[in-house]
C-alpha positions, 0 to 999 in steps of 0.5 A: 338121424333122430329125426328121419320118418318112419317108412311103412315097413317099420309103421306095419311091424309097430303095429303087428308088434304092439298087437302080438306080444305074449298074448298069442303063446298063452291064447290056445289055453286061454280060449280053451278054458272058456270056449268050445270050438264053435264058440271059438270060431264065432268069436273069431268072427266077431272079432275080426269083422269089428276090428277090421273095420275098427282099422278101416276106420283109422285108415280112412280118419287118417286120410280124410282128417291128416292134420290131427297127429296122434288119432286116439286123442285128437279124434276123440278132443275134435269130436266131443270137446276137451274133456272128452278128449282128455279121458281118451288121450289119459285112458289110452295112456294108462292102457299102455303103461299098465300094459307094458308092466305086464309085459316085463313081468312076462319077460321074467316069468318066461325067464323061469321056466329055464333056471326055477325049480321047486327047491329054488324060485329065482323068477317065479311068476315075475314078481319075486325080488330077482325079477324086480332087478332085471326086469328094472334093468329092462325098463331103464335100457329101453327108456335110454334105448328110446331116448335115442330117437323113434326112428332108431327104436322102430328099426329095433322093433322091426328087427325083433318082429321078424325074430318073434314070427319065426317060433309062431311059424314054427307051431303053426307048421308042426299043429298042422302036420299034427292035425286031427280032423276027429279031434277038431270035430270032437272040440267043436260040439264039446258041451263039458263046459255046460254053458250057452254058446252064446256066453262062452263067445261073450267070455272070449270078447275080452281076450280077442280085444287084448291081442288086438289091442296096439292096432292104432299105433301106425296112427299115434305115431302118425307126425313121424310117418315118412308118408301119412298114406303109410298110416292107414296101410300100415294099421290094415296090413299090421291087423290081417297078418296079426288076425291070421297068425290068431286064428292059426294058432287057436284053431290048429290046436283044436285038431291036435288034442282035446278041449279039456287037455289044452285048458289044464295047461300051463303057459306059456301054452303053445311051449307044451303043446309044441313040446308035445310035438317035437319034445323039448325043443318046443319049449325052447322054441316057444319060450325064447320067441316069447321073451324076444316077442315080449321084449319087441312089445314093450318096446312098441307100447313104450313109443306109444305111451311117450307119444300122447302126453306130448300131443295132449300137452300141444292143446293144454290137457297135459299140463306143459311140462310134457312138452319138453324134447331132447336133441333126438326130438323124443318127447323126454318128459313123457318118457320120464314119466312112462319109466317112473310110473312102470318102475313104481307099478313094478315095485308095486307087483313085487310087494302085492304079489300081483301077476301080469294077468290082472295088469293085462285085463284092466290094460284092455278096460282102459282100451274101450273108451278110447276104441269107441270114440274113435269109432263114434267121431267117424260115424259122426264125421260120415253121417254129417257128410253123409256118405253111406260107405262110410256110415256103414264101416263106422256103424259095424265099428261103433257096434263091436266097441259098444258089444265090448263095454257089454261083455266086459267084467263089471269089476273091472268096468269099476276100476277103470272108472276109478282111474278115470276118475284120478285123471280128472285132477290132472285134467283140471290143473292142466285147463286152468293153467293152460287158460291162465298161459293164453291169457297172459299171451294175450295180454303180451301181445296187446 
């Protein structure tokens, strides 16, 4: 049963679900805080244009090359070498295991809203002493949960999808009603913020590529697919309904109350424009769908950071030990290591006192790469075959990932190179032995 493939409903719901996990409840604050409607509604148009020919991209890589599993690594190690290869496979890896700490951190924090209050911080922001105990809990039940196969853990996942889109419905449909044409005019030319529209869009660029982040999951998972045509559906069905419940959800925000207002607020920030709305209620709602969203997320981004050390140990950039598989055919050792490497971060976050907003921002540094090489292989693949439909797609998508480098933080730019940096032992320990391994085969069959 561990073995059955994955349809395309479940592939569709893996990727929409890697991609809408809690940045969508914080996005109306977000955005506010940095932009005014016509900066909000250019980035959006930036983004979706890149992104979707990001997908565009994978659907057609995973059609015209089906025999490189994995995608994000075997793209990039088929385009440019080994070592190229590996930084791809080790960013992506370190973007989703930084990422779903984030994410159980979320879990907790939202948890807080319903039991803190000033006299007794039980949760807090995610990182006191009562959120490392559940939140360890989590992390440990979902590797046993997966562990029990990938086909087992999507049917989970495709379940909590459906459950995480009802409260996201709910505030789209309340916003409307609510809708003020004058209050959206007055966001759209909103100057208070005294900066170029031009740098407010470039500030935007970071937050839209993290709700996007996930988008190639269908490819990842790509060796269980029941059908691989499913894959490249599944990457550009998961990105439309992702886009749309995005731009629905900024936008109509921006008609119900002011600029300003929605920056000040705290997040969760869709629960307090939603219990302005309907009261109460809306911080229920919201904040339930965002723990079930989280939970579904990190449970997604789990799958996914357990899927590419197999598949880079296949080719020895890995060192082998990731090559080991449980009865269920779950890569074990990858998962191993996942858990380990989450529950240590979480120590980590207890003791620094860090909160899930830097995890995310470095999670989405680390992204970049791997999103480019992808988008730079295609160009690479189309202008050597030489199809024009195909070289326009790769170009727009190999544009928008070298827009992001530029807009991204230089900070954390640096400490993205500091991980890649560590990554490169690991690399060189892994070739060497790998290299040793072939010899000696070859000298056995000799």
């Amino acid at each position: 049963m561990s073995s059955t493939k994955i349809g395309l409903l479940s592939l569709t719901a893996l990727v929409f679900s890697s991609m809408v996990g809690s940045g969508v409840f914080s996005l109306p604050q977000n955005m506010a805080a940095v932009a005014n409607g016509s900066a909000l509604l250019l980035a959006w148009l930036i983004t979706g244009v890149g992104i979707l020919f990001l997908a565009f991209s994978l659907l057609y890589l995973s059609r015209q090359y089906p025999e490189l599993d994995g995608g994000i690594y075997n793209y990039a190690r088929a385009g440019f070498g080994e070592l190229i290869g590996f930084c791809s496979a080790w960013g992506y890896w370190l973007c989703t295991t930084i990422g779903i700490v984030g994410y159980v951190v979320i879990v907790f924090s939202s948890l807080g809203t319903f039991v803190d209050s000033k006299e007794h911080v039980i949760f807090g922001d995610g990182n006191t002493l009562y959120a490392l105990i559940g939140s360890s809990i989590f992390v440990w039940l979902v590797h046993w949960l997966v562990s029990r196969g990938i086909k087992e853990a999507a049917v989970v996942n495709l379940i909590a999808t459906i459950a995480k889109i009802v409260p996201m419905v709910v505030f789209i449909a309340c916003s409307l009603v609510a809708f003020k044409l004058d209050v959206f005019q007055l966001n759209l030319h909103d100057f208070s913020l005294k900066m170029p529209l031009w740098e407010q869009v470039k500030d935007l660029m970071l937050i839209t590529l993290w709700v996007f982040t996930g988008i190639e999951g269908a490819v990842v998972l790509s060796s269980r697919a029941r059908n691989r045509h499913d894959i490249g559906k599944a990457t550009v069905f998961g990105v439309l309904l992702a886009l749309a419940f995005y731009v629905m959800v900024t936008v109509l925000s921006y008609g119900v109350t002011s600029r300003a207002e929605i920056a000040g607020m705290h997040n969760p920030s869709m629960a307090t424009l939603l219990t302005q709305l309907i009261g109460l209620l809306g911080t229920i709602v919201i904040t339930v769908g965002l723990m079930i969203s989280v939970a579904s997320s990190y449970l997604s981004w789990t799958l996914f950071a357990t899927e590419i050390p197999f598949l880079a140990a296949k080719n020895g950039a890995f060192p082998a030990t990731f090559l080991k598989t449980n009865a269920n055919n779950v890569p074990i050792s990858s998962l191993w290591l996942t858990s380990i490497v989450v529950q240590a971060a979480l120590i980590g976050v207890y003791f620094f006192n860090k909160n899930y907003t830097w995890l995310l921002m470095i999670s989405s540094v680390m992204i970049l790469l791997p999103y480019l090489l992808v988008s730079a292989f295609y160009l690479k693949e189309s202008g050597k075959n030489k199809q024009p439909k195909h070289i326009l797609i790769a170009l727009v998508a190999t544009v928008y990932a070298v827009w992001l480098l530029y807009a991204a933080d230089l900070s954390l730019l640096w400490d993205s190179v500091q991980l890649y940096m560590v990554g490169l032992m690991i690399f060189i320990y892994s070739y060497v032995k790998h290299k040793k391994r072939l010899t000696m085969d070859d000298q056995s069959f000799t």
